[in-house]
C-alpha positions in Angstrom: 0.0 0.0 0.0 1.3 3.2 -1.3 1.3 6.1 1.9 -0.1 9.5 1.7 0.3 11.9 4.4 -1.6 13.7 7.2 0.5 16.7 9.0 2.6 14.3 10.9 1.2 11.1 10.1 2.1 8.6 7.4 -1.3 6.6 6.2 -2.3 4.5 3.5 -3.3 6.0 0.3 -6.9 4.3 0.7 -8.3 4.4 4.2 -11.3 2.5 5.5 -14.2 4.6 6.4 -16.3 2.3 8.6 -19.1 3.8 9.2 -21.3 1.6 8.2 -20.2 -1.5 9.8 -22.6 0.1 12.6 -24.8 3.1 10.6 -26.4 4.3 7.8 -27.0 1.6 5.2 -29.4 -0.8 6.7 -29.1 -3.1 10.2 -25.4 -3.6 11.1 -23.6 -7.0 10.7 -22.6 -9.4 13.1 -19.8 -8.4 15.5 -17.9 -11.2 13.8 -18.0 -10.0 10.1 -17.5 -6.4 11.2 -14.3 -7.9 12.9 -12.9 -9.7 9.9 -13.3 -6.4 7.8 -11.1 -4.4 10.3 -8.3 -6.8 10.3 -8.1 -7.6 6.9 -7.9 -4.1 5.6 -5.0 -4.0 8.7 -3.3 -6.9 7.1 -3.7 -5.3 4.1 -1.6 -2.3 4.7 -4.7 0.1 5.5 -3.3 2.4 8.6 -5.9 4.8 8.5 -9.3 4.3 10.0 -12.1 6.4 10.6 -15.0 6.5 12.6 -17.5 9.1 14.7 -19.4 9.5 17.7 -22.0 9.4 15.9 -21.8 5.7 14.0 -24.3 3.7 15.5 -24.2 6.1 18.3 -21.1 5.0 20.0 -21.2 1.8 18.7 -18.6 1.7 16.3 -16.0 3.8 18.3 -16.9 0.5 20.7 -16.2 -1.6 18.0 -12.7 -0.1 17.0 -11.9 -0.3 20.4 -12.4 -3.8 20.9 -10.6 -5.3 17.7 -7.9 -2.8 17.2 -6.7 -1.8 20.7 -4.2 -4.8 20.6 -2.5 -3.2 17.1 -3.1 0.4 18.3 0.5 1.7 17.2 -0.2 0.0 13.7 -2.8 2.8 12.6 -3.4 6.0 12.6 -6.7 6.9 14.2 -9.5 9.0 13.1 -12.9 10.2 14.8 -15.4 13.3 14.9 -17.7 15.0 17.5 -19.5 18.2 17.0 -22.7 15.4 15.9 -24.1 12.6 18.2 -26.7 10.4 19.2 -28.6 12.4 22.4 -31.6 11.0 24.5 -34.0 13.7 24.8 -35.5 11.8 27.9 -38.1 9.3 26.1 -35.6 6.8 25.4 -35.8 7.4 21.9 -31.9 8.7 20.8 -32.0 11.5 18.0 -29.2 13.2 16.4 -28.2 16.5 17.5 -25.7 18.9 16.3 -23.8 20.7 19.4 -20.7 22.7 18.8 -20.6 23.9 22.5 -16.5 23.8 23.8 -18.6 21.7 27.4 -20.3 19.2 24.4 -16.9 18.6 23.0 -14.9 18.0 26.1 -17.7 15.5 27.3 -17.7 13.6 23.8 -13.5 13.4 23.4 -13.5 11.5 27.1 -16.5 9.7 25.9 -14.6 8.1 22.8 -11.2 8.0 24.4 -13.2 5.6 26.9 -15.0 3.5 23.9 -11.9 3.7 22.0 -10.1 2.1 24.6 -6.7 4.6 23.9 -5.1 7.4 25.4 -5.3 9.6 22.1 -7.2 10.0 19.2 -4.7 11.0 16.4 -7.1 12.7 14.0 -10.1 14.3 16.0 -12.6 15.9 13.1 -15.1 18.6 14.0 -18.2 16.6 12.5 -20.3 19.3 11.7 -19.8 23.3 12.4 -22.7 23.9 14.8 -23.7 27.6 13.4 -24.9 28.0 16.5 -21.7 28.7 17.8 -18.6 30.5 16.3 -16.4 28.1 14.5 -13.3 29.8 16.6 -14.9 28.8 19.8 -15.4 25.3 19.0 -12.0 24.5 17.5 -10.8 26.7 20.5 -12.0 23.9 22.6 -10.6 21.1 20.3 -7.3 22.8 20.5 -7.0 22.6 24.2 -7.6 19.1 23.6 -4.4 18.8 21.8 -2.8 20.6 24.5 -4.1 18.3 26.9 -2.7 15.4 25.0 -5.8 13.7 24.4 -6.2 13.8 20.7 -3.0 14.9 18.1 -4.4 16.9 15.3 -7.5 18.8 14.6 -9.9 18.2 11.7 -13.4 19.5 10.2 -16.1 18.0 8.1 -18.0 19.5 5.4 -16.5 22.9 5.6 -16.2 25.5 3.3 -12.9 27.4 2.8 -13.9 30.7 4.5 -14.6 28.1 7.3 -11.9 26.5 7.3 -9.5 29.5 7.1 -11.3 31.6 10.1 -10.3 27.6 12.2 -7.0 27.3 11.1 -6.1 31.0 12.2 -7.1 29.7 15.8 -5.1 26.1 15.5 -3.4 24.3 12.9 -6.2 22.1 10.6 -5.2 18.8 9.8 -7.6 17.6 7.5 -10.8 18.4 5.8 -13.2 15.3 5.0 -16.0 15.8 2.7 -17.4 14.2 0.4 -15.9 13.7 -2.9 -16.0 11.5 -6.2 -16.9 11.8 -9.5 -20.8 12.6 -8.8 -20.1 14.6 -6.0 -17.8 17.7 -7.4 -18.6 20.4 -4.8 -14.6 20.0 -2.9 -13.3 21.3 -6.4 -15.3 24.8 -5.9 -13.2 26.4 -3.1 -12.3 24.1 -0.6 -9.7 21.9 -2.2 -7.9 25.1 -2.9 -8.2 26.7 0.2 -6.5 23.1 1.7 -3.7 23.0 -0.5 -2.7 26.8 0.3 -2.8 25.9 4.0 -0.9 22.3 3.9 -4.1 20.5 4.6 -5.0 17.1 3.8 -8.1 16.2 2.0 -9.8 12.6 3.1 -13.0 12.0 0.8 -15.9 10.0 2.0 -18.5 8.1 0.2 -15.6 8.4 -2.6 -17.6 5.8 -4.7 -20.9 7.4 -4.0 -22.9 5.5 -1.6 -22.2 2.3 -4.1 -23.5 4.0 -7.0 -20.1 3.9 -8.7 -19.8 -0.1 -7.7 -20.2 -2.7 -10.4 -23.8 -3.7 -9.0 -26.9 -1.4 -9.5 -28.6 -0.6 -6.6 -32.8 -1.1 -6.4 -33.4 1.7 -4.3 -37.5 0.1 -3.8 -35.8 -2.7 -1.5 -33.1 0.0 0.4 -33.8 -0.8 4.2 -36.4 1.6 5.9 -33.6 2.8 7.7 -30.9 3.5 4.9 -30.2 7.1 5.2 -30.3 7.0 0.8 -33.8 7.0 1.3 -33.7 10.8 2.3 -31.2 11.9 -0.7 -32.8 13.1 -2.9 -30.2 11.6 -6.3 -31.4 8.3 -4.8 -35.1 9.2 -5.4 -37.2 6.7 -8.0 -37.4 9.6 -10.6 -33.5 11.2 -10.1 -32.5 7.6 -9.8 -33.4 6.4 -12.8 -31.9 9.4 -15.1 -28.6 8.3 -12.9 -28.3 4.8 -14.4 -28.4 6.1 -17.5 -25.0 7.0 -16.6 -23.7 3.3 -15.7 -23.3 1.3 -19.3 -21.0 4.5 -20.5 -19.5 4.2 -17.1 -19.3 0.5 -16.6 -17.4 0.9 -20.7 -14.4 3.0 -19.1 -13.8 1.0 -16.2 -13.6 -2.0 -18.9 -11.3 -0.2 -21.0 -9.1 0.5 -17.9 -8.9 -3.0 -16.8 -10.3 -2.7 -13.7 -14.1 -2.6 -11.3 -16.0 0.0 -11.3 -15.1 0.7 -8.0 -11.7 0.8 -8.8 -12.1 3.5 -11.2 -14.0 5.8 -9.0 -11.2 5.1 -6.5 -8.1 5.9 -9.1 -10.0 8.7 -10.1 -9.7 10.2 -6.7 -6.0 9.2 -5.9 -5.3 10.4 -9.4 -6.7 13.9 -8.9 -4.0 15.3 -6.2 -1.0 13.1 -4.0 -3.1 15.6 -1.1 -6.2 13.2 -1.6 -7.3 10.3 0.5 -10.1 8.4 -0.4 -11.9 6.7 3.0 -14.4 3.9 1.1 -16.4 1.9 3.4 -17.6 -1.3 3.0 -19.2 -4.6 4.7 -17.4 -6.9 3.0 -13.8 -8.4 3.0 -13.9 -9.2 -1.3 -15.8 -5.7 -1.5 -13.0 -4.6 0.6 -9.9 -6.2 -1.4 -11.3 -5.0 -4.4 -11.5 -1.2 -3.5 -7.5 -1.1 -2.2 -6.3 -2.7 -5.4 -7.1 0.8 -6.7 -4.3 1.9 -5.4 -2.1 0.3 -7.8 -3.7 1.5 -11.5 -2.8 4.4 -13.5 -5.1 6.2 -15.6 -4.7 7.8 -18.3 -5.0 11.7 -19.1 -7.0 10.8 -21.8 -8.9 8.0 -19.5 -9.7 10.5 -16.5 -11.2 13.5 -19.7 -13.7 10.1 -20.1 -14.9 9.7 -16.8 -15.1 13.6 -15.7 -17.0 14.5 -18.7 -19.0 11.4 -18.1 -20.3 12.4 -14.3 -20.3 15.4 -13.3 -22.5 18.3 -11.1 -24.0 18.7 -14.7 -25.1 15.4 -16.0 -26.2 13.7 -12.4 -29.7 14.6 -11.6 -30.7 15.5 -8.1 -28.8 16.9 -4.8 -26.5 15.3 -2.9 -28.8 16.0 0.4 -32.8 17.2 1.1 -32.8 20.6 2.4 -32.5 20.0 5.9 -29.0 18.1 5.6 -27.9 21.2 3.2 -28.7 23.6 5.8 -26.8 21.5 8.3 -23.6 21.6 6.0 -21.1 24.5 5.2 -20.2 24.1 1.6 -20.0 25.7 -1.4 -22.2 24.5 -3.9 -22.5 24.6 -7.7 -25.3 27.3 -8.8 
């Protein structure tokens, strides 16, 4: 596995976003199959992973605790606050967006404790709470670092004027957005922005919630509780002018030799040495698949193809309904 970097860290060109081996896309797997998953992407070379507070609502910085604490010093470690899982009082856990410097003090010692480790290497602001000034909250983040308990600051879904007013108040890490070929927004401002500062740039959902996998996805049988089922590009009617897209897309990834997965992957990797792609996945031959991108090239003419191909102009629908857009501080295409 080639190695990208991350201020001081060295990591894997491909990380593992594991997300949902506890969230988002349906009821998680077994303990036992989430286990397998983690360790072969660390035998693998993979020595970035990435998780949240808010991933099955504690339940997957549980699970990275329990199978990676005995190869800790392997990896680096990623996770975010700023967005949890709170109990109003009715038993019945919602998410909640809370920026407050208290909020993020209480959730750092809460994952240090389900993480089972001393220090969180890569500790990502989930969402900006615009509630509270970006400055305070990263204020409280970087006291953190000064505590010891976590090693570098990062934010999610951030625009650059964002991200520039934080890293005045304490060196920025990394941004993580999202990012692939359907999902173009990074390449407005922010991507920029990170480069003139020395930040990394990890991309999530880098082959687009498994649009860009070889399968097509029926989005009539998506689990009631797949969060797709609220975006509106997965939608019956923008859906279906979206696999139009496939058979001209499924042709490139033939012509490069490789899955379709793999090309939205290379795609990624191929668009800056500053870029790393955090795929997640349930499954070890999904999993194998998606870090044997890391070894293709692509060709100039190749990469034309498939940026010309997908694009903000030729995929129908927004990436989120209008309440997650109002939640998130990027630029978007007009």
């Amino acid at each position: 596995m080639k190695n990208r970097q991350i201020a001081q860290f060295k990591v894997s060109a491909i990380g593992l976003g594991c997300m949902n081996l506890s969230h988002a896309y349906g009821p998680p797997i077994s303990d036992e199959q989430a286990e397998r998953v983690l360790l072969t992407a660390l035998d693998q070379g993979v020595t970035l992973f990435d998780t949240a507070a808010l991933y099955g609502f504690g339940a997957n910085e549980t699970l990275l605790g329990k199978v990676l604490k005995p190869h800790r010093q392997k990896f680096t470690l990623a996770s975010k606050c700023g967005m949890q899982g709170v109990d109003p009082g009715d038993g019945k856990v919602v998410r909640v967006i809370d920026g407050r410097p208290a909020t993020l003090r209480q959730t750092c010692e809460d994952a240090l404790r389900r993480l089972q480790t001393d220090v969180i290497d890569l500790y990502y602001l989930h969402r900006w709470d615009k509630q509270v000034p970006i400055e305070d909250s990263v204020g409280a983040l970087s006291d953190l670092v000064r505590q010891g308990k976590i090693q570098t600051l990062g934010l999610s879904e951030v625009s650059a004027t964002t991200l520039r007013k934080a890293h005045a108040v304490h060196p920025i890490a990394a941004v993580q957005t999202e990012y692939s070929l359907w999902t173009r927004n990074p390449e407005i401002a922010v991507l920029q922005a990170c480069r003139e500062l020395g930040v990394a740039f990890v991309a999530f959902s880098p082959v687009a919630r498994g649009f860009l996998c070889g399968q097509a996805l029926d989005v009539a049988n998506l689990d009631a509780k797949d969060i797709r089922r609220n975006m509106p590009r997965f939608s019956p009617e923008h859906h279906r002018a979206n696999m139009k897209l496939l058979p001209a897309y499924h042709a490139l990834a033939q012509e490069a030799d490789c899955s379709p997965s793999q090309l939205a992957l290379a795609w990624l990797l191929h668009k800056g040495e500053d870029i790393i792609p955090i795929p997640g996945t349930t499954s070890v031959a999904h999993l194998l698949d998606d870090l044997a991108a890391g070894e293709l090239r692509l060709s100039a003419e190749l990469m034309a193809k498939a940026e010309a191909l997908i694009n903000q102009n030729t995929v129908s629908g927004n990436r989120y309904n209008d309440q997650s857009n109002r939640e998130v501080d990027t630029e978007v295409f007009a």
